[in-house]
Structure formats: C-alpha cells, structure tokens
C-alpha positions, -999 to +999 in steps of 0.1 A: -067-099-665-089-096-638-114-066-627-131-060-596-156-028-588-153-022-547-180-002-534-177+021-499-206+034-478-192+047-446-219+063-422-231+074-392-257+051-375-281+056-346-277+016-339-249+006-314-218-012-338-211-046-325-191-074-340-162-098-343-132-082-349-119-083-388-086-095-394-067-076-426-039-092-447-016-081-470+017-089-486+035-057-483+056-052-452+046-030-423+056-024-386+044-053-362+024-028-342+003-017-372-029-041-364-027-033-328-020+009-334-054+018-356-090+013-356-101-019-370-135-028-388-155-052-368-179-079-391-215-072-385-237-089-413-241-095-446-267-092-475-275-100-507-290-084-542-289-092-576-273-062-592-279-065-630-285-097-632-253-107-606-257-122-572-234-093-549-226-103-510-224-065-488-203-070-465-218-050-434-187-037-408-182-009-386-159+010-364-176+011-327-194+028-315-216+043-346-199+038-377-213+018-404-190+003-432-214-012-461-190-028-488-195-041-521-171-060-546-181-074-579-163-085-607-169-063-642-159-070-680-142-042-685-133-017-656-123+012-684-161+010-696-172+043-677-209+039-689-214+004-677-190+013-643-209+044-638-242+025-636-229-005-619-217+022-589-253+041-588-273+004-581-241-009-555-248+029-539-289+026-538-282-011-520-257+001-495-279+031-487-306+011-484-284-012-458-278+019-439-306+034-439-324+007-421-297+007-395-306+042-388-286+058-410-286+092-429-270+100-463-261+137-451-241+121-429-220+094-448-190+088-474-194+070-510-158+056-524-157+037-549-123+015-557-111-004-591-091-030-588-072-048-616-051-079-612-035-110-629-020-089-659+015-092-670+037-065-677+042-031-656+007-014-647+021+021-664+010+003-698-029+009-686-021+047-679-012+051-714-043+038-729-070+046-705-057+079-686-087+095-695-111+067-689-096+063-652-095+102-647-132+101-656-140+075-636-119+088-607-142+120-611-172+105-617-174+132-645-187+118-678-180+150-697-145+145-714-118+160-693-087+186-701-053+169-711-038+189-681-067+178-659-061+138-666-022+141-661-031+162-623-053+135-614-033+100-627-004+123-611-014+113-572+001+079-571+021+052-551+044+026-569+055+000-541+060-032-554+075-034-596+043-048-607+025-025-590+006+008-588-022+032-566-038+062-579-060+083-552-084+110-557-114+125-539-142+101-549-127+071-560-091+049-565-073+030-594-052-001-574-031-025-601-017-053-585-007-085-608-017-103-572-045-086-560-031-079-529-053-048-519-064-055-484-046-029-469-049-004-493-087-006-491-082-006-452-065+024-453-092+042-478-118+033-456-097+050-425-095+078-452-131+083-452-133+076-415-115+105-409-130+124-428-170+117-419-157+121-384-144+157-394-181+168-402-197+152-378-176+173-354-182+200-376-219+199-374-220+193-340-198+224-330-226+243-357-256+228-337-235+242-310-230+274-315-262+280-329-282+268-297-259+299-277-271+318-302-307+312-293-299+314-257-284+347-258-312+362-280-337+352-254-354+382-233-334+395-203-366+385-177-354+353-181-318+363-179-313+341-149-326+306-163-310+318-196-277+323-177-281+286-163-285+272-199-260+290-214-233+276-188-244+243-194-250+245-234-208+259-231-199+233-210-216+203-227-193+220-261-160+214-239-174+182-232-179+173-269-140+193-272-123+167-254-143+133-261-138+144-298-105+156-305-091+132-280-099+104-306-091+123-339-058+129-320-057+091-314-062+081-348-037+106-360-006+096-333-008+060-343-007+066-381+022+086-374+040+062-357+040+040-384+068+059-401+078+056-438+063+020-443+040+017-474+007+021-449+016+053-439+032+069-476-006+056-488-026+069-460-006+105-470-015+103-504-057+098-494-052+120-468-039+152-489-069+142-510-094+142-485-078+175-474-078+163-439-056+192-429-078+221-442-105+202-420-087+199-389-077+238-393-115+252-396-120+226-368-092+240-342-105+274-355-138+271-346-131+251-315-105+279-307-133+308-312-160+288-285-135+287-265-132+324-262-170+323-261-168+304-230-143+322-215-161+354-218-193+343-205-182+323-177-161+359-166-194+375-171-210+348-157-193+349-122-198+387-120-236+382-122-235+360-100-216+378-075-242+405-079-264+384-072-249+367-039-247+407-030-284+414-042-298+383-020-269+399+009-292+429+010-323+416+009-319+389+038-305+417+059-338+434+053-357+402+057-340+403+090-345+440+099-382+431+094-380+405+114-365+426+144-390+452+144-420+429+140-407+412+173-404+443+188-440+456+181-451+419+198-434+424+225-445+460+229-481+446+221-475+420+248-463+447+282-485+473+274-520+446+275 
C-alpha cells in the first residue's frame, strides 16, 4: 500500500501569474470539451526543502492573472498516524507560505487543503473506513480531540464511489482519495477549482466591504464639500459596478462550464466539494450585497442628477446676473463717455 500527503496553498498574489500551460490526466471518463471548458493551472516554478529529514519538490502553479497554487506531495508511513500527519501538514504549510509570501502574497487572503491519497492496495477501499473512520474524520477536521460516533459517520458520509476499487471522501479542510491506481489527477484538479472558487468568493467579498465602507466615508464628509464629495461618491459607485461586472462575469464563467459538463464523474465530484465549501451560501450574501449597492447607486445617482440640475439652475441665475452687470456697467461708460 502506498500513501501520499498532498499539500494545497491557493492564494492571492500581487505578482502577474505567468506560465506554461499544465496538462491534467486521468483515467476516468469525461466529456471531450472538459480541458478546453475550465480554468487550467499554468507551471510557474519549483522549490525545494527538506521537510523532516525528506527532500519535498513544491510545485509552484497558478490561475492568471493573480492566483498562486503552491503544492506539495510526499510520501508518509502511515497516512492514519494523525500525530505524525498533523505535523508533517504544519511544516508543508510554513514552506508554501513562505513561497507565497515572497511572491507577494498574504495568508488572509489564501486557502490551505490538504489531500490523502492511498493506493496499490487490494480489496474494496470500504475496508479502510471500518478501521480508521475516526482517524480519517480527525484528520479530515484537523481536530485532534476524539470526535462523536455521529460526528465521524456525517463526515466519512460525503463521498463519491466511481470506479469498484475506488473511493473520495470531501470535507471543508481536507480529502481522503483511495484509488488501487492512483489515478487522482483530476480529483485534485477539481479540489483546487474548489478552493478557487471559493478564495475568489472573499476576495469579492472584501472588495465589495472596502467598497461600501469608502461610501461610507464619503457621505459622512461635511456638506461644504458636498460638491467634490458628490464627484467621489459617483465615481467610488461607479468603479463598484465596474468591479460588478468584471467579477461576476468570471464567477459566472467558471460556473456555466462546470455545468455543462453534465453527470460525468468531474462534475458529481466538483458537487460534492462544492456543497462543502458552501459555495451557494457565498454566492447568495454575494448577490445580496451586490443587490443592496445597487440600490445605493441607484439612489444617489437620482439624487445625484437633481443636484445637479440645481445646480445648472443656480449657475442659470447667476450668469444672468453676471450679464445684468455687465449691461449696466456698459451703460454707465457710455453715459461717462457723451456727457465729457
């Protein structure tokens, strides 16, 4: 038997992603369009660091145009040993951080996953559930306090079973994959689109915050500046629909070609990550929130336009009067001018 710990640090970075495309293989049967349809990780670099006492490559991808992938796979003893997991994650975590940090990177602003992998065993995969449920709960979890019965059988509970031989179980901050041939490039592809999705979600989220909270400050200011403030505040609304449509349009990409892909194994997994990830609660406060500065916008450009048709009025007035001036300052010149 064979076992593998896969890291995942997906980020935001202030560096522009550039690479060769990666090409993904895998054994299980999907539509011909599926490499064209989604995003696909493009190779960047790699690096090196002895992580107790083994030589591990990270792999460094990315989705353009500021997505970071760093990616870690060693091979461990035992993968039921939470103790000696547990600790081999926290030093595969400190590296890729470190990777990412120094491609401007924040950890605010990223996703950890971390994915087991066992392979060349004999017999169906179930036969590991039976004897380590609460081992691969716990790691799941990362909890090292022992869990509920009930607790173990919710969490082993979220699983795919493709192929005979073998079997997928999702959760929040980590996967179990069994495959006798260690066919899990896909399903790791498809994690990491997980956690795509989801860092993109709070990036968007934050933005829309940083958002709202700079037309916060504009509307506070004092009303002598009220026609500057005006100006910002049309632009600050604005540069949100901006962000609106660049935004959504993509997550609205991402989501249409996933879709398309029908009831093939790529898409039944993505599901499964996806209802994990809760991906739909996010995209609801999202449309929400989007759906409330919208009204925001709408209301102050209405209120917008009728201050500045005052205005048009105001500056009406005053040119008349400008002009009035101007008349009877002529005329006094001209009286000035007979009566020398």
């Amino acid at each position: 038997m064979k076992n593998q710990l896969t890291t995942l640090v997906v980020g935001e970075v202030g560096k522009s992603v550039r690479g060769t495309a990666a090409e993904s293989k895998s054994e299980k049967s999907g539509p011909h369009y599926f490499p064209a349809s989604v995003p696909h990780q493009v190779a960047i670099d790699t690096a090196k660091a002895n992580i107790k006492g083994k030589n591990v490559v990270f792999s460094i991808q990315g989705y353009e145009p500021d997505i970071a992938v760093i990616q870690a796979t060693l091979d461990v003893s035992d993968i039921f040993d939470q103790k000696t997991i547990s600790e081999l994650e926290g030093l595969c975590y400190a590296e890729s951080y470190t990777l990412l940090k120094a491609r401007g990177g924040n950890e605010q602003y990223s996703e950890l996953y971390s994915i087991f992998r066992v392979s060349e065993y004999t017999g169906d995969p179930e036969q590991f559930l039976k004897s380590h449920a609460a081992d691969i709960a716990g790691l799941l979890k990362s909890e090292k306090l022992p869990l509920d019965p009930k607790e173990i059988e919710y969490t082993i509970s979220a699983q795919i079973k493709y192929a005979k031989y073998d079997l997928s179980i999702v959760d929040w901050d980590g996967a179990f994959l069994f495959d006798t041939e260690g066919d899990f490039g896909l399903a790791i592809e498809l994690l990491t689109l997980a956690n795509l999705q989801l860092l993109r979600h709070r990036i968007l989220d934050r933005k829309l915050d940083e958002r709202l909270s700079r037309i916060t400050a504009l509307v506070r200011r004092p009303e002598k500046k009220h026609f500057f403030r005006d100006k910002e505040l049309a632009s600050e609304v604005k540069n949100i629909i901006k962000d609106r449509i660049t935004l959504i349009s993509a997550f609205q990409s991402l989501e249409r070609d996933l879709k398309l892909i029908g009831d093939w194994y790529s898409a039944r997994f993505y599901d499964l990550a996806a209802k994990k990830f809760k991906l739909n609660e996010w995209r609801t406060s999202i449309k929400e929130k989007l759906e409330s500065i919208e009204e925001v916008y709408a209301t102050f450009m209405d209120n917008f336009s009728v201050s500045e048709k005052d205005r048009a009025e105001w500056i009406e007035i005053i040119a008349w009067f400008v002009l009035q001036a101007g008349w009877f300052i002529l005329i006094i010149l001209e009286f000035i001018y007979f009566t020398k």
